[in-house]
C-alpha positions in Angstrom: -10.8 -10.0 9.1 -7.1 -10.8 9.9 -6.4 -7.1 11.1 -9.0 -4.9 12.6 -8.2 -0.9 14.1 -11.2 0.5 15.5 -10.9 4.6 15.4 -7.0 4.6 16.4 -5.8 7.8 17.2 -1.8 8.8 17.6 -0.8 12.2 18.9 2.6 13.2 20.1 2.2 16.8 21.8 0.0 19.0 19.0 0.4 17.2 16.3 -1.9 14.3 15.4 -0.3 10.8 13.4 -3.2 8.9 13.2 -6.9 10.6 13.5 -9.9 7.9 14.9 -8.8 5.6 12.3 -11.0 2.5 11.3 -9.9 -0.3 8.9 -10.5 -3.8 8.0 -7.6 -5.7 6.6 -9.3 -9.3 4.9 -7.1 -12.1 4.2 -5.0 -12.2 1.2 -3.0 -9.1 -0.2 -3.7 -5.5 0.9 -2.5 -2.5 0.0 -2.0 0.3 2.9 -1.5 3.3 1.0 -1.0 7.0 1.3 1.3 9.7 0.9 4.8 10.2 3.1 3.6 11.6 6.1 0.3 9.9 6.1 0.2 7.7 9.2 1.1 4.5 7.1 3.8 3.5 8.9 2.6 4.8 12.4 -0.5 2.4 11.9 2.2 -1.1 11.5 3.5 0.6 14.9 0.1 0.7 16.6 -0.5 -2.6 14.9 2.8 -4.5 15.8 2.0 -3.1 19.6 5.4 -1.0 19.2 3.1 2.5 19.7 0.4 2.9 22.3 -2.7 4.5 20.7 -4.0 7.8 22.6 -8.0 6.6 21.9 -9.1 3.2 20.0 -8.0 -0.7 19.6 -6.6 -2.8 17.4 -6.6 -6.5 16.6 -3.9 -8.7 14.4 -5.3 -12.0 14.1 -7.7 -12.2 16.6 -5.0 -11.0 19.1 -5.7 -7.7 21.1 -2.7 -5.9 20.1 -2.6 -3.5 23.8 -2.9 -7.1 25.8 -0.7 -9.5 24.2 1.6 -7.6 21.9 4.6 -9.9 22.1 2.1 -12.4 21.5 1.1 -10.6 18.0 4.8 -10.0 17.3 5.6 -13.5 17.7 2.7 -14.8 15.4 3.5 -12.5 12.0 6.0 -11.2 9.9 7.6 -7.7 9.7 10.1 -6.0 7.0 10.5 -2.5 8.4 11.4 0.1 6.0 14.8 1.2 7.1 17.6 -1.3 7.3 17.3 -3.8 9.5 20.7 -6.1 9.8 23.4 -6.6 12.9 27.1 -5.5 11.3 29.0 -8.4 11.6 26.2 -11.3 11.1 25.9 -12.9 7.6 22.3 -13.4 6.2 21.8 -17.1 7.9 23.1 -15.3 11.6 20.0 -13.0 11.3 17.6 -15.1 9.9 18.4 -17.6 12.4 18.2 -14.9 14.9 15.2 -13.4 14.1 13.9 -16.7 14.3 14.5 -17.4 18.0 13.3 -14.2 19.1 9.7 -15.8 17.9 10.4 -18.9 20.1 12.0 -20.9 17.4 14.8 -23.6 18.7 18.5 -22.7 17.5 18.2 -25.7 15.4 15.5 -25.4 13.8 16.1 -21.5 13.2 19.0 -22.2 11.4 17.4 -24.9 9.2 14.4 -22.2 8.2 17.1 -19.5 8.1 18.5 -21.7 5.1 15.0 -22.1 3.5 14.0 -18.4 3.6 17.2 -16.8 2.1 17.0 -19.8 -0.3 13.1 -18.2 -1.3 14.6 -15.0 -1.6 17.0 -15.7 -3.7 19.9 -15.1 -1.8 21.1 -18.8 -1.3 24.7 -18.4 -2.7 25.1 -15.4 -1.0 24.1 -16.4 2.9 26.9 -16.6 4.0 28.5 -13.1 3.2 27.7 -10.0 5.8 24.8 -8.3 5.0 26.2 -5.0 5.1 28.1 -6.3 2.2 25.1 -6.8 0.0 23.4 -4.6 -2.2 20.2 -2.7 -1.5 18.4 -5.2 -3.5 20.1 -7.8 -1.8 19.6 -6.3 1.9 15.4 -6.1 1.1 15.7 -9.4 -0.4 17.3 -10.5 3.3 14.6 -8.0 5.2 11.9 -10.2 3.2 14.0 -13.4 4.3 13.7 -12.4 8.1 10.3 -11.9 8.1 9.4 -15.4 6.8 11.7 -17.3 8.8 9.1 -18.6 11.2 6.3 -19.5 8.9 3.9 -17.0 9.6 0.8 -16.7 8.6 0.9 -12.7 8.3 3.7 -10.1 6.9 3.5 -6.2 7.5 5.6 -5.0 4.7 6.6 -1.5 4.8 7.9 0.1 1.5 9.2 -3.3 0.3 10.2 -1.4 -3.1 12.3 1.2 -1.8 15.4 2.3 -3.7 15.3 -0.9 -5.8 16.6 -0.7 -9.4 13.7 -1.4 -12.0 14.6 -5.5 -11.9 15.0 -5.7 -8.3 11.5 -4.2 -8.0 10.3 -7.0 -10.6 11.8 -9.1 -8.0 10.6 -8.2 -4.9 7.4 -8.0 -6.2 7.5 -11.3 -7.6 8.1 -12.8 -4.7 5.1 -10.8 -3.0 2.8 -11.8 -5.3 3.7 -15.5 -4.6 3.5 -15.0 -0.9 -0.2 -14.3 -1.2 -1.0 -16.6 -4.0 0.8 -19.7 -3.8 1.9 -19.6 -0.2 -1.2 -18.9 1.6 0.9 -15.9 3.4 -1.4 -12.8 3.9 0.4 -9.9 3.1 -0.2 -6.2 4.2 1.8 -4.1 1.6 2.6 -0.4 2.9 3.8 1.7 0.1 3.6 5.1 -1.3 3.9 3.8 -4.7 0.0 2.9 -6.6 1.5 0.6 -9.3 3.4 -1.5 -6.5 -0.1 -1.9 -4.7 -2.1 -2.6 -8.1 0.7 -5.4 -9.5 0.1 -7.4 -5.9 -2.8 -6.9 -4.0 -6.5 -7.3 -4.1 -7.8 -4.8 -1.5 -6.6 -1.0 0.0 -6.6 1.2 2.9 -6.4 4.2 1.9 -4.4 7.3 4.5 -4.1 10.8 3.9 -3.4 12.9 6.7 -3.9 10.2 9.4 -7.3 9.3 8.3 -8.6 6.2 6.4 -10.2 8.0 3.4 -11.2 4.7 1.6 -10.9 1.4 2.1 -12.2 -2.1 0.1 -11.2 -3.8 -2.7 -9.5 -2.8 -5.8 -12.0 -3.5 -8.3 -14.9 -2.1 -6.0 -13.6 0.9 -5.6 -12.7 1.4 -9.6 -15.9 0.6 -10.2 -17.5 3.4 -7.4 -15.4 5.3 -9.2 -16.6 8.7 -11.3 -16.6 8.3 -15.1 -13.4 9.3 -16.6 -13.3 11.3 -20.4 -10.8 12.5 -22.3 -11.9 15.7 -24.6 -10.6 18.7 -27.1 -12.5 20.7 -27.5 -12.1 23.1 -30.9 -12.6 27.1 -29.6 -11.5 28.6 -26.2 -11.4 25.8 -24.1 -12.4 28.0 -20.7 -16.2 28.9 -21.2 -16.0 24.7 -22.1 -14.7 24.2 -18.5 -17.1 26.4 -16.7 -20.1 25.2 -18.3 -18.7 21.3 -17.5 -18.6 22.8 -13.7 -21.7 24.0 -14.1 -23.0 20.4 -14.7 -21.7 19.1 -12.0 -18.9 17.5 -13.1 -15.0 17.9 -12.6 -11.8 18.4 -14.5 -8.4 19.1 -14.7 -6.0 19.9 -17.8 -4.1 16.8 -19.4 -1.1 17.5 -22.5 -1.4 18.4 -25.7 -4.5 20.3 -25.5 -6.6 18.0 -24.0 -8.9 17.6 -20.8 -9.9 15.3 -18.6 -13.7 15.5 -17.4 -15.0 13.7 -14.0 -18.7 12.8 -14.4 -20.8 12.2 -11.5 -23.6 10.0 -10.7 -24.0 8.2 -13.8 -23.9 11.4 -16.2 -23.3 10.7 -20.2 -20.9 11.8 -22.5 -24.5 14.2 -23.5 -23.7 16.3 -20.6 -20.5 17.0 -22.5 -22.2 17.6 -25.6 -24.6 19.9 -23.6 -21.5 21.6 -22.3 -19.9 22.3 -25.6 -23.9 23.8 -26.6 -24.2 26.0 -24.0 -20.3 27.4 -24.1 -20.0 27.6 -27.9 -16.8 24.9 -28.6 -17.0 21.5 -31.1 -16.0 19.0 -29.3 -13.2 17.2 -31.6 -11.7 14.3 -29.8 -13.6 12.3 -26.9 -12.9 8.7 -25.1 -13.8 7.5 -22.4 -11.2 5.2 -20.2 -11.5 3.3 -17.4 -10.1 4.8 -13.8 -7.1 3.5 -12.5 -6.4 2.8 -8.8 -4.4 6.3 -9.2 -7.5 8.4 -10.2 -9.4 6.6 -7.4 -6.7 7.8 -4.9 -6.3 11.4 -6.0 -10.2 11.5 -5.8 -9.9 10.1 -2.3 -7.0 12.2 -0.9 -8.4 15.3 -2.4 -11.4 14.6 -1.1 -9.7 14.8 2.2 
């Protein structure tokens, strides 16, 4: 594991950030996801040694974070979520700069400064200020910082955010590449399920300060309940309550239709049973595979 937190808890006064949370972060691409408010970016705090925990430990590459955290700062990557340039400096200024305060000679800062912004597609523009750019542009640069000196691991917190539909295509893009083709191992914070789906392989999963899953993508879809979509003909309520009364789940989709949650390995005949026992025909059923969404909702209302 490249990032380990071992029941992490963050309290300020009464109210509790994180709550004696646990994860594993493997190499490659990982999701941290959960709600605003769920602890997501207090974790990268705890994590880039910026936040000391009330109870628990952390590790970021085999670094204890509370002993050597300009050592762990030093050694990875970080794009924070809100803006992060100087006024004044153009995008090789802070890249450059970013890059000696990991140790990097001027020199050689410079010389990576060029190679980042040229990776991030912001080679004509390095010269201009950054607080000329766009918000596409100034994520692009955020991105640009965080790579200047090579590391080997990127926190990247809401990478996404206020991007127009081709600058996300972009910014994910060039995630997706980090991971792949790079060899960079990425941990991707973000709110937003599709981001997290398009890019990474394995999730952490917050709500309300505590880890409420964690794995990898396609385990966790395939843990996952099985998902059916049904109309029923005839008042649909006695066809709920009888689907409760089989154990299962469901909540009401459009145009008439329902979605059905069935438990430990229940059939579509438990449906079939349910439209018996509560009078309905059962006129339209499929099944469909769950989505990384369903098995967050599952997750987070489960919390």
């Amino acid at each position: 594991m490249i990032v380990e937190a071992e029941n992490v808890t963050i309290r300020y006064g009464r109210m509790t950030a994180l709550d004696a949370a646990t994860a594993s972060f493997p190499e490659g691409a990982v999701g941290l996801l959960g709600p605003n408010g769920a602890g997501k970016t207090t974790l990268l705090k705890v994590l880039l040694g910026f936040l000391a925990p009330t109870t628990g430990r952390a590790r970021v590459l085999g670094i204890d974070v509370a002993e050597r955290p300009l050592d762990v700062r030093q050694a990875i990557g970080y794009m924070p979520e809100v803006d992060c340039h100087i006024p004044g400096l153009n995008a090789v200024e802070l890249c450059a700069y970013a890059g000696e305060l990991c140790g990097m000679p001027r020199i050689e800062a410079i010389q990576r400064a060029h190679e980042a912004l040229y990776y991030a597609n912001l080679g004509e523009a390095r010269y201009r200020p950054v607080e000329t750019y766009s918000t596409g542009m100034k994520q692009r640069a955020k991105l640009a910082q965080a790579l200047v000196h090579g590391p080997r691991l990127v926190f990247l917190d809401e990478p996404t955010n206020g991007l127009d539909p081709k600058g996300r295509i972009e910014m994910l893009q060039l995630i997706r590449d980090l991971s792949r083709k790079k060899g960079v191992n990425v941990i991707l914070s973000s709110h937003l399920l599709k981001d997290v789906e398009e890019t990474c392989s394995s999730v952490v999963m917050l709500a309300k300060g505590k880890v409420v899953r964690q794995g990898t993508i396609a385990e966790l879809k395939k843990a996952a309940p099985d998902l059916y979509e049904v109309r029923v003909k005839g008042d649909p309520e006695p066809f709920t309550q009888a689907v409760e009364s089989h154990g299962a789940k469901w909540k009401p989709m459009n145009d008439g239709l329902i979605e059905v949650s069935l438990l430990n390995g229940a059939g579509s005949e438990s449906l079939f049973r349910a439209a018996a026992d509560s009078g309905v025909q059962i006129r339209h059923l499929t099944r469909r595979a769950p989505t990384l969404e369903d098995v967050f909702a599952r997750a987070v209302g489960a919390e």
